[in-house]
N, C-alpha and C positions, 0 to 999 in steps of 0.2 A: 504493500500500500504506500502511496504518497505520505511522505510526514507531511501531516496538517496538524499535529495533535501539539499544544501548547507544553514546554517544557516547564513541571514543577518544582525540582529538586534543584534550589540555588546551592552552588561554588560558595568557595571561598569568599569572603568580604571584607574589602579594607575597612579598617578605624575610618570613621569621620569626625572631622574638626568640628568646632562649634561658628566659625567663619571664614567665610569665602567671599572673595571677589565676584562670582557668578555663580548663583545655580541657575543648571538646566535642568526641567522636569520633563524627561522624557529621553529614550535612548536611540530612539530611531533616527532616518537620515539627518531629518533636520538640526534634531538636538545633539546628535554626533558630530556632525558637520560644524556647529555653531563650538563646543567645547573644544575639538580640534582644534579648530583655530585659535580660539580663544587661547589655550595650554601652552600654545605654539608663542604667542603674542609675550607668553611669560605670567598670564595671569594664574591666581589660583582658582580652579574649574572642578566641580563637582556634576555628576553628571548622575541623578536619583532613576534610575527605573524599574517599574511595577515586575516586571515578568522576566524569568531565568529566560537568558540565550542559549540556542536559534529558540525564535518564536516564529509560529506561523505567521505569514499576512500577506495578503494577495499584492499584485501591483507589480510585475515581472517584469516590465518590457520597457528599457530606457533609452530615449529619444538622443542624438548626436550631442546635442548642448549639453549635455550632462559630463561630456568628457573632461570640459575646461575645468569644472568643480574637483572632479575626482584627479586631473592633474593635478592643482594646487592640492589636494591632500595626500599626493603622494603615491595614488593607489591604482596609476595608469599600467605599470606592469604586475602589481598583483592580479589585475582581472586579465591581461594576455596572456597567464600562466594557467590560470580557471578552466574551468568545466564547462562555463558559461557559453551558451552555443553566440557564436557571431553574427548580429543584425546588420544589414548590410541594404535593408530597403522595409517598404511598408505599402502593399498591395490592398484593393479597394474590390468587393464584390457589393452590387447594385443589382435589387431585386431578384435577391435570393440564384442568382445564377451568371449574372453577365461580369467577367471579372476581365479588369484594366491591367496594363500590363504592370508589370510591380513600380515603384519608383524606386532610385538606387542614390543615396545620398553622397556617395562617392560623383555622380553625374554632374550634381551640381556643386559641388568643391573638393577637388580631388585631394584631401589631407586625411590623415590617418584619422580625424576626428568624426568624419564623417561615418565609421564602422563603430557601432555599439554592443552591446551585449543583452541578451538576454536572461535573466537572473530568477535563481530563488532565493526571495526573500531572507527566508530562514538565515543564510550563511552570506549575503552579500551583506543582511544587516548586521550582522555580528562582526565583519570585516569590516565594518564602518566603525563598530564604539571598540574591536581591540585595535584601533588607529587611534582613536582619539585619547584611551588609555596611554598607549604606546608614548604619545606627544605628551604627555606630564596630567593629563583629566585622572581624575580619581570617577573612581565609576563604580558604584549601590545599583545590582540589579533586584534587590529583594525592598525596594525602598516604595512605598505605595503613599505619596504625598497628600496628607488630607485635607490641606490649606498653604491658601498664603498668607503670611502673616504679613498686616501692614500697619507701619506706625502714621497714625492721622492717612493721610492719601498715598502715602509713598511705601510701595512694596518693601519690607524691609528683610525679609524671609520666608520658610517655611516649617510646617508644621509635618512630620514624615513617620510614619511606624514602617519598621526594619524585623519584616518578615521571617527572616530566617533566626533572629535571635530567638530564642526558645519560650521566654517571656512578653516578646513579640513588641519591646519597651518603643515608647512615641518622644522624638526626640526634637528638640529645634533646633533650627540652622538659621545662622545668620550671612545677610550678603549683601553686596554693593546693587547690585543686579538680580532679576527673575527672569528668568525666559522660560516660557511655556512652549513647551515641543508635545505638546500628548495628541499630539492625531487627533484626528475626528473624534477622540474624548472630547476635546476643545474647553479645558478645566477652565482654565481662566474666564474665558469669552463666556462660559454658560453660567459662571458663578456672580460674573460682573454685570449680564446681561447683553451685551453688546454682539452678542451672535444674530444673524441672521436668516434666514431659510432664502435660494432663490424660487421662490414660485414659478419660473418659467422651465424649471428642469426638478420637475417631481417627478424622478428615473428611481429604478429600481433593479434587482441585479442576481439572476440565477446562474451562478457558475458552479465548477469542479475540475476534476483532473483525469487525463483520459494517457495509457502506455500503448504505442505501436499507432497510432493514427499516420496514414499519409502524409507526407513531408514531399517538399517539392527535392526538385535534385541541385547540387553544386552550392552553387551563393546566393541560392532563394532559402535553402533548408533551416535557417533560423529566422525566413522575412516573419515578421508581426501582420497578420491578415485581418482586414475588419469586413465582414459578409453583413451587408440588411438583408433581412429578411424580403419576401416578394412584400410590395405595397408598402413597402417601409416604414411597420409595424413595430419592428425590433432590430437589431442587431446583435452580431457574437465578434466578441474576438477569438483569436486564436493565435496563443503566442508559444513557442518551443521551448520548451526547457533539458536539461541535460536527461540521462538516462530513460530517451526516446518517450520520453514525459509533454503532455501538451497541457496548458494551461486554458479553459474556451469553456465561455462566462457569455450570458443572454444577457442585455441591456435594456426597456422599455419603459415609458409612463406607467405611474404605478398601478390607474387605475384601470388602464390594458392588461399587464402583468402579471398582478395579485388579485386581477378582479374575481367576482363570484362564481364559484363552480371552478376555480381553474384548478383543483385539487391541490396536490404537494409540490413543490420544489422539482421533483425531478418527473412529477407531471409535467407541468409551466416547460420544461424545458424539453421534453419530447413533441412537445405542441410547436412546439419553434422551432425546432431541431427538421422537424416535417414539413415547414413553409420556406428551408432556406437550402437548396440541392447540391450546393456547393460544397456547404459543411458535412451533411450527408455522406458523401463523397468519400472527403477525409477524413471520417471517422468511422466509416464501416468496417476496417479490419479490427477497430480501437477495440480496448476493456477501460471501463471505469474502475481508476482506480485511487478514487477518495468518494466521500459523500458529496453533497449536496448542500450548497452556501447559498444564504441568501443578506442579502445587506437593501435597504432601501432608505428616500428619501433622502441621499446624500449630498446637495449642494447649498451651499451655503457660504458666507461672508462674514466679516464682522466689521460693525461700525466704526471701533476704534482700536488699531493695532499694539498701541503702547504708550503708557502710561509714567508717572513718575516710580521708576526702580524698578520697572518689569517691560517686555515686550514679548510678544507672539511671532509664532515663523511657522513655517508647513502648513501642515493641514491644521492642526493648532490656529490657524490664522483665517484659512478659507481651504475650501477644497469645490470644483468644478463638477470635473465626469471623467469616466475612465477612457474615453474615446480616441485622446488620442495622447496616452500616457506622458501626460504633464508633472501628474503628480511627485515623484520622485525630483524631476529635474526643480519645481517649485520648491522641494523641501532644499534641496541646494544652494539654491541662489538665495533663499530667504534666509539660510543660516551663514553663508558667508557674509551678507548684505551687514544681518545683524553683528556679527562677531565684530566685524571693523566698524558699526557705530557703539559698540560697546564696550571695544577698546578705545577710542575716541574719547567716550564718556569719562572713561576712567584717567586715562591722561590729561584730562581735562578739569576731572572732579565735578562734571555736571551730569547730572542721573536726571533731567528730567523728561519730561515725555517728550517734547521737541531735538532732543538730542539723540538718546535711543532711538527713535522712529522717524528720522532724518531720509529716510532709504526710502520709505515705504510709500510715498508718491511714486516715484519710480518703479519700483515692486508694483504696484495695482494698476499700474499703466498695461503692462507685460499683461499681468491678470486678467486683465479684460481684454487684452485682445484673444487669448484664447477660449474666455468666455463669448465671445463675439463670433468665433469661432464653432464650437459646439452650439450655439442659436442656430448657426448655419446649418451642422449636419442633421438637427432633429428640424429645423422646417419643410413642412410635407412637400411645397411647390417650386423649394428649391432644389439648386443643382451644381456643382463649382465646378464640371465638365461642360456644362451650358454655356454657366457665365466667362470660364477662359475660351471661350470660343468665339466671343462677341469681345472679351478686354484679356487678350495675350499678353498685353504690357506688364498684366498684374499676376503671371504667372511666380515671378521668384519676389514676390510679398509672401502670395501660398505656400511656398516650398520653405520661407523664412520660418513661417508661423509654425509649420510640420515638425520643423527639425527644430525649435525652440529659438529661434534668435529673434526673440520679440522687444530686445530691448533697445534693438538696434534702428537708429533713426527714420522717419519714413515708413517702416514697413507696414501701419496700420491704414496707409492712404487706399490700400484695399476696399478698407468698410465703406471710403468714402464716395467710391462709383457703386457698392452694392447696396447701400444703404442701412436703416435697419432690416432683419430678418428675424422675425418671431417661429421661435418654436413654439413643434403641438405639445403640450405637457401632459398627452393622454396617448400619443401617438407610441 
């Protein structure tokens, strides 16, 4: 069977201090990313998280921009030493059968940055916090934070029971800084209030893991393939992963999805599985081999990024759709973004919310063009084979947005001949 199964039994644990220059709450990319550097910077970095590593969690498939992150951390030839099968393009199937030819990111800039990887979680993110270890982070994975502690407005700590001790004793910690990394927990954002749902993308999401499914041959065998369904209903992805493992996950409005009579999980997804002939295809030699996930209702924002003596990063911050694996690369940028306003602050000795969150204009610019972006894929009457067919000029804006380089000048002038485009949020 696939490990999907969360690992209970925490390692060893370093002593923790009673202050720190930064806590991060959370161990995943973002908040590894953010300590990394931070460690690196010279500061002192604690880095608290809930669950013993590898833990499961879906999100495999990382987009070219992600390279430049994982350079500056160091980790450009741990992953060409990997198991990690090689993404080298991302191919488009339209009404459950008509498929385009792949796109190859190499085409449009022939640098090694251009070839990515395709990852399980599990062990890419545990390569990511014993990095951030490695660079001088102290790192608590048995640490389940139950607050922040703040003196009058200004984050001043946290509040942490440490799981693995036998007495299970709740301990405080003090710091110059908070940074909230907890993923779509979204601690902060949901305790302060300042989360918010997008209503125009109430998506939902039956995936699992399938061994032996058809693979194409040569330098397609690790492309990332996204198939709608016919009437484009639904969509699947299908991303490779090592030991002839595929990752292919069903995407739809909730109220199509999970609506009434759809029965279970791996009902919904035999009903989809049958409207899209492509996937069929490649998956008729397969075996299932994990259960049946379901996640819904997942996009969302938050009104205010950060605060005096705390800021937010990753999905901690916002998180879109899985459509066209942003996620990861956003938890990246958001933690590098952060780390260098928050060693800023600290050489500066200013912790307020204008200083920490100095970035994050720039950050939500990028953000919404991607959210701009997925408006596009779920509107029913649109098409971005139509429209580069009428505005070719604005073919490599498309191909910027694809591959992640949305922070680069100009590239949104796209939206600005398509206009808005509303998605169906049932479709």
């Amino acid at each position: 069977m696939f490990q999907t199964k969360v690992a209970t039994e925490f390692g060893p644990q370093p002593q923790l201090d009673e202050d720190y220059d930064v806590i991060v709450v959370g161990g995943g990319p973002a908040g590894s990313t953010a300590g990394a550097l931070l460690a690196e910077y010279g500061h002192r970095v604690v880095i608290l998280e809930r669950s013993a590593f590898p833990r499961f969690h879906v999100g495999e498939s990382l987009i070219p921009e992600t390279y430049w992150s994982l350079k500056r951390l160091g980790l450009i030839e741990k992953l060409k030493q990997s198991e990690f099968p090689k993404k080298y393009s991302v191919q488009f199937v339209s009404d459950g059968h008509k498929e385009s030819a792949p796109f190859y990111f190499d085409e449009y800039n022939p640098h090694e940055c251009s070839q990515t990887w395709q990852v399980v979680r599990g062990d890419f993110d545990r390569m990511l916090l014993e990095n951030a270890e490695e660079k001088g982070a102290t790192v608590r994975s048995d640490a389940h934070v139950l607050e922040v502690n703040f003196d009058e407005s200004r984050a001043a700590g946290v509040r942490v029971k440490l799981q693995s001790e036998s007495d299970q004793p709740v301990v405080e910690l003090r710091a110059k800084v908070v940074i909230d990394a907890t993923g779509q927990t979204a601690f902060l954002s949901n305790r302060l209030g300042v989360k918010q749902a997008d209503h125009r993308l109430r998506k939902g999401t039956v995936w699992s893991y399938f061994k032996g499914a058809l693979r194409d041959p040569g330098k397609d065998e690790g492309a990332t393939i996204i198939l709608q369904t016919e009437g484009k209903k639904s969509w699947f992805w299908y991303i490779p992963l090592p030991d002839d493992i595929v990752s292919v996950g069903c995407t739809a409005g909730m109220g199509y999805l999970f609506g009434k009579d759809r029965g279970t999980a791996e009902d919904i997804f035999a009903a989809e599985l049958a409207r899209c002939p492509a996937m069929q295809r490649r998956l008729s030699p397969a075996k299932r081999c994990a259960e049946f996930f379901t996640t819904k209702d997942f996009s969302y924002s938050s009104s205010q990024g950060a605060g005096d003596g705390w800021v937010l990063i990753g999905d901690a911050y916002s998180f879109i759709d899985p459509v066209y694996s942003t996620g990861v690369f956003l938890a990246f940028k958001s933690g590098e973004f952060a780390a260098d306003a928050v060693h800023n602050a600290i050489e500066r000795r200013d912790f307020s919310a204008e200083r920490l969150g100095a970035w994050q204009e720039q950050y939500c610019t990028g953000v919404e063009l991607f959210r701009k972006l997925v408006y596009a894929f779920y509107a029913p009457d649109f098409s971005f084979g139509k429209f580069l067919k009428q505005h070719p000029q604005y073919r490599s804006n498309l191909v910027d947005m694809l591959i992640g380089d949305v922070f680069k000048p100009r590239v949104g002038e796209i939206f600005d001949e398509m206009g808005e485009v509303f998605p169906d949020t049932d479709s």
